[in-house]
N, C-alpha and C positions, 0 to 999 in steps of 0.2 A: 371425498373431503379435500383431500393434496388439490385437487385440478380447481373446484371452489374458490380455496383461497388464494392458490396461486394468479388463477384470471381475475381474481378483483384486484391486483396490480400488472394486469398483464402491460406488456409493451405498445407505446405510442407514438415513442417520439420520431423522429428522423433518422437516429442513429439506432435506434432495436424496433425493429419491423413487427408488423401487428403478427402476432402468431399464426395467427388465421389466412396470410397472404402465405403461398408458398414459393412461389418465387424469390420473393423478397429474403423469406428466411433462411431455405436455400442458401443465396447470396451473401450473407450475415454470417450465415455460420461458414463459408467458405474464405470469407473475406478475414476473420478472428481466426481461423487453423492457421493460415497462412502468415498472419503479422507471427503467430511463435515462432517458427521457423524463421521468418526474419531477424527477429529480435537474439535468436541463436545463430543464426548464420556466419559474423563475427567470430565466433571461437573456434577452435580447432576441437577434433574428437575429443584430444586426452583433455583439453579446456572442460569440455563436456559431461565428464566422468567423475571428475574431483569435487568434493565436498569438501571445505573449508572452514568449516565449523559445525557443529551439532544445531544450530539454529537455522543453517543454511541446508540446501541441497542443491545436488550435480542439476545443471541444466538438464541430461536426460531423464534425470529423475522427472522436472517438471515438465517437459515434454511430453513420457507416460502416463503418468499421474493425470495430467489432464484429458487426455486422450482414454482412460480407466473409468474417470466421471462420466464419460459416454459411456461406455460399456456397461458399465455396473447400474448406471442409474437411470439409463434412458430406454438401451437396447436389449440388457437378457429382460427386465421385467414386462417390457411390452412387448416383444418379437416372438418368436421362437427360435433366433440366433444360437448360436453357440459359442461359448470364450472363444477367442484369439488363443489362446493361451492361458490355461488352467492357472498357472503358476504365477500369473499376471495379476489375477482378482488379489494374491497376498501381499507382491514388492510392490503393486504401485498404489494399494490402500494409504491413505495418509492414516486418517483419524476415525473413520467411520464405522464403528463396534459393531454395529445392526448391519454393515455388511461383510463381517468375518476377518480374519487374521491380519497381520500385516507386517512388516519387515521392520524392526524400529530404528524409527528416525535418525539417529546418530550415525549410523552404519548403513545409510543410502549412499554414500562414495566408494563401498565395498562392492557393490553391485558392479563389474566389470561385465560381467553379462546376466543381460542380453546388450549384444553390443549396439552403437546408436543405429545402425543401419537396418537395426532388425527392429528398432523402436519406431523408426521411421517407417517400418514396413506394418506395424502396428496401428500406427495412426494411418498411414492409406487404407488400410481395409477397415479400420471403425470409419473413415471420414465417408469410404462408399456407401457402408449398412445407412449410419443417419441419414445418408443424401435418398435414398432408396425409400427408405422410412418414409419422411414430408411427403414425396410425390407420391407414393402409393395407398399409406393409409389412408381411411377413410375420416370423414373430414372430425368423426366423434372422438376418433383414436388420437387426431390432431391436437382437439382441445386438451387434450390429458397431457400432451405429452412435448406440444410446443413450449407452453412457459418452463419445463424442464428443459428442452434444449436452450433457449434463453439463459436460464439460470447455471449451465453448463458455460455457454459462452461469457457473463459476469464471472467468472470463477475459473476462464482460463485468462481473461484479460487479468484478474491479479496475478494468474501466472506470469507472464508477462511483465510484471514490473519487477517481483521477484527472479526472476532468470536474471533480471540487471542490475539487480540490488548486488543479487549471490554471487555474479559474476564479476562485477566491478572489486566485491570484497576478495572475493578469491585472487584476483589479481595483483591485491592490494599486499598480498605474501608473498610475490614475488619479486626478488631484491631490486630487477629491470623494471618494475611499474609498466608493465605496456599497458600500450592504451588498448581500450577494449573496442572505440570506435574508430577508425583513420578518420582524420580531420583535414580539410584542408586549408581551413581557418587559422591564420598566425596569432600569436599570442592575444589573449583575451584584455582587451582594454583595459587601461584601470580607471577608475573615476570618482567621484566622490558621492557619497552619498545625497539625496535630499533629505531636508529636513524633516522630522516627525510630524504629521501633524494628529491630532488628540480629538476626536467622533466622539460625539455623546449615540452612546449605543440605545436602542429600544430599554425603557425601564417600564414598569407594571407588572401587568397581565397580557403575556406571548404566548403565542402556539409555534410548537418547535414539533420535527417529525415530520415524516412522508406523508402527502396527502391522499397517497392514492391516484388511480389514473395512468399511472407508468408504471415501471419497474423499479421496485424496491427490495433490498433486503429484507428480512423480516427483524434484524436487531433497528430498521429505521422506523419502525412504526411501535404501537400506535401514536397518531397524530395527539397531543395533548397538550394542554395548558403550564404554564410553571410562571412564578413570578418572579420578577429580577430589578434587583434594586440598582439607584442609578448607578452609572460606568460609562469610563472614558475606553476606546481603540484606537490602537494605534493605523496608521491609513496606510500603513508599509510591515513589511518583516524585518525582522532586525539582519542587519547589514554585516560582512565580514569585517568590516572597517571598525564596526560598532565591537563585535565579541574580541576585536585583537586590542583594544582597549581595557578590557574586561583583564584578559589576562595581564597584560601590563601593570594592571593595578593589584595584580595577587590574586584574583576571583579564584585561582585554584586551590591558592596556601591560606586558602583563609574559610575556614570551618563555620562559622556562624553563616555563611552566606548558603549552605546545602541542609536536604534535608537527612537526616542519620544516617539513610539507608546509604543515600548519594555518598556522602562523604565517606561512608565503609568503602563504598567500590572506589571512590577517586584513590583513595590509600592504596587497597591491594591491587589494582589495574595499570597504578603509575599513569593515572591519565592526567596529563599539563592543556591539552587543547586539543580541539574538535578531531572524530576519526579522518583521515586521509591528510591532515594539515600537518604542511612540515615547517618547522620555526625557519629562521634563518640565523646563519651558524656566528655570527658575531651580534651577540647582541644588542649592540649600536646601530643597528641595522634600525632604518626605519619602517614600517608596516608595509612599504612596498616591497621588502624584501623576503615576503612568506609565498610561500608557494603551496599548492595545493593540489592531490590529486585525486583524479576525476575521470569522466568517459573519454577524457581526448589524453589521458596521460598525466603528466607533469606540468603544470599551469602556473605561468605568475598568480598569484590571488588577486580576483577581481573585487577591488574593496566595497565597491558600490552592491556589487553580489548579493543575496540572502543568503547568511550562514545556514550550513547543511552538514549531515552527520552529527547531529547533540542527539544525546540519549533526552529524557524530561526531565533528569535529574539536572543536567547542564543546564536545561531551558528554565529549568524553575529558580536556579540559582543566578544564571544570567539578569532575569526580572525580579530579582529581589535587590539583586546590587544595584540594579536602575532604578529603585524606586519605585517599579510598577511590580505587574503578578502578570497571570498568565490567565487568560477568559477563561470561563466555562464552558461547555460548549454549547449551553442553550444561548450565550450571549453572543458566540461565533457566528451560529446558525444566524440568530434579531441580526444582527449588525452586518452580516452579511448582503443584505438587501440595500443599507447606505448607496448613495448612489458615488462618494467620494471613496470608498474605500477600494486597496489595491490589490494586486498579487495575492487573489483567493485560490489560486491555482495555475497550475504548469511549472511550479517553481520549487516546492519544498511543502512534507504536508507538515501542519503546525499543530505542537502539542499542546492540550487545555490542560484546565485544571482539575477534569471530569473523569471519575474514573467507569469503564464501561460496564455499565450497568445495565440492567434490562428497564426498559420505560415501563411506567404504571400502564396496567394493564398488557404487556408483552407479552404474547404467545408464540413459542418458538409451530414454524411449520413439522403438521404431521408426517410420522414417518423419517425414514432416512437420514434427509435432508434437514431434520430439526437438528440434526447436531451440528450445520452447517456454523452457527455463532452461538445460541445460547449455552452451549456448556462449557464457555474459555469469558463468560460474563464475573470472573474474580480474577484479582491480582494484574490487571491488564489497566492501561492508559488511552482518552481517545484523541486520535489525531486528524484535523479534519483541513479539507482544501482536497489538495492532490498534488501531485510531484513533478519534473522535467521527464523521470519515468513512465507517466501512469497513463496509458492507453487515453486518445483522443476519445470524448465520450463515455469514458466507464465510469466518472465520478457526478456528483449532485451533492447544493448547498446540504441536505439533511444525509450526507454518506457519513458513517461513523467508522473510520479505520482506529486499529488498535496494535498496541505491543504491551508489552511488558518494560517497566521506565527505564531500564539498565542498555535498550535495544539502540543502536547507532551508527548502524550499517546500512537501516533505513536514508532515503531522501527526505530528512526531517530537519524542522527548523521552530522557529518560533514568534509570531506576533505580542507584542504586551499590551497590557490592560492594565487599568488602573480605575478605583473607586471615585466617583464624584458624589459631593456634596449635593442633598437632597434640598 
């Protein structure tokens, strides 16, 4: 039943190779072990080890972790492998109950061993087994167990964004700011924004959701109808030029503009402006004078920019003070196809007004891997586009990313919406 439903979205496109070519997947999966190591390479060991917050984990956490998804979900059920390491199926469990114990979360920067080099020694011997795997099974074994490796590779590339989410914040505690990438770019431009311009978005009767045919999660299906009354989009994300206005005019000291929850954390967090933004220290200083920090360090703020790092409490209240709201995400999704509309991705992903929910008729996948998204479908926010972060290729217009609205360490921003007259 798992191989079933997984092949009736199996992979097609360019960038996830048909399951059934081994070469190619081979190559894929070789190509995706390798960008993690990249994307850590950057940090030093102790960089590597520290946990910075209970939301966050050590880079070698994600490193195992994902290298664990192979083990646990690909290779002991279908081989007759044996663990790497007994004691690995428990630290590097995240969330997965139906596959036994795990270390909790909060206390993965405690983890000093196993040390990275022996995690790295970890991931060489699962990357052999999978590689072993594709070319020798036989092609039935394939079908079973390619759209798992697939879905293994989706689910290290979020690792991936996370290593530089968690990394970037990590660094953000320490009093030197270093940059987490060398840069050899001199100070980032400033410039001014363009004007807004205002899309009449799809209204009626839409179909929003995967269609099938590629690779999808399973919180992106099923494909279904929903109606949406008319609405305007914005053809830009809002600009740091735009939110340092916001504040200027009190958007923080001013209660009516948040929603309960928001204004509790703004109180007890002492939050005045976006995470990584540092004001400038006279405040006659005009908006060129804010600086921000980011993958390359300490930066003038680029005001033409899209604001990044707002929880959805910020975004919600940002688009209330403008007069607009924040889309849906079935009107992200309609409007996304606009042929005028900009910056749907590579820049910041954008929070809606939708909370993630399971679509009518959603069946989480059998097995395992059903706890991959349906059981974190409460209390969560969806955020959609993709980020400066998020792996070439790992996102599509119906992806449905999520946090919880208080989260701002993410590469998050926000587009506004607004109602039009019928």
């Amino acid at each position: 039943m798992t191989r079933n439903l997984l092949r009736a979205s199996s992979p097609a496109s360019p960038l996830i190779p048909d399951t059934t070519d081994r070469a190619a997947l081979a190559n894929h999966f070789a190509e995706v072990r390798a960008a993690s190591l990249a994307a850590a390479s950057p940090l030093s060991v102790e960089d590597q080890c520290v946990q910075s917050m209970a939301d966050a984990s050590p880079t070698k956490w994600h490193l195992a972790h994902t290298t664990w998804f192979f083990e646990a979900v690909v290779l002991l059920p279908h081989t007759s492998c044996e663990p790497f390491n007994a004691s690995y199926l428990h630290l590097f469990n995240s969330y997965y109950e139906s596959l036994g114990s795990r270390h909790p979360r909060a206390q993965r920067g405690l983890l000093t061993r196993p040390a990275l080099y022996e995690v790295h020694r970890y991931r060489e011997h699962v990357d052999a087994a999978v590689l072993r795997l594709i070319e020798e099974v036989d092609n039935e074994t394939l079908e079973s167990v390619g759209p798992l490796i697939i879905l293994g590779l989706q689910h290290e590339q979020q690792h991936q964004e996370l290593i530089v989410a968690d990394a970037l914040h990590l660094l953000s505690c320490n009093p030197m700011l270093p940059a987490l990438r060398a840069s050899g770019e001199g100070p980032l431009r400033l410039q001014a924004p363009s004007q807004v311009k205002w899309l009449d978005g799809p209204s009626g009767l839409v179909e929003v959701g995967h269609p099938g045919g590629t690779f999808a999660f399973d919180n992106e299906t099923p494909r279904h109808r929903c109606w949406l009354a008319p609405f305007q989009i914005a053809d830009r994300l809002v600009t740091c030029s735009e939110y340092v206005d916001f504040i200027a005019d009190g958007g923080y000291k001013t209660p009516a503009l948040w929603l309960s929850e928001g204004w509790a954390v703004v109180q007890s967090s002492g939050w005045q402006m976006p995470a990584y933004w540092i004001a400038p220290r006279d405040s006659g200083v005009p908006a060129e004078g804010w600086q921000v920090f980011g993958l390359a360090g300490v930066q003038p703020m680029d005001l033409g920019a899209p604001v990044s790092q707002l929880s959805f409490y910020e975004a919600a209240a940002f688009a209330l003070w403008s007069g607009a709201r924040l889309p849906t995400e079935a009107e992200w999704e309609s409007a996304a196809l606009l042929p005028e509309i900009r910056q749907l991705t590579g820049h910041v992903w954008q929070w809606t007004r939708s909370s993630f929910d399971p679509y009518p008729g959603f069946r989480p996948w059998p097995g395992a891997i059903g706890e991959y998204n349906g059981k974190f479908m409460v209390g969560q926010v969806v955020l959609r586009g993709g980020s400066v972060a998020t792996p070439r290729g790992h996102t599509r217009l119906t992806y449905r990313n999520f946090f919880p609205p208080a989260t701002r360490w993410q590469f998050s921003g926000l587009r506004l919406a607004r109602d039009r007259e019928c």
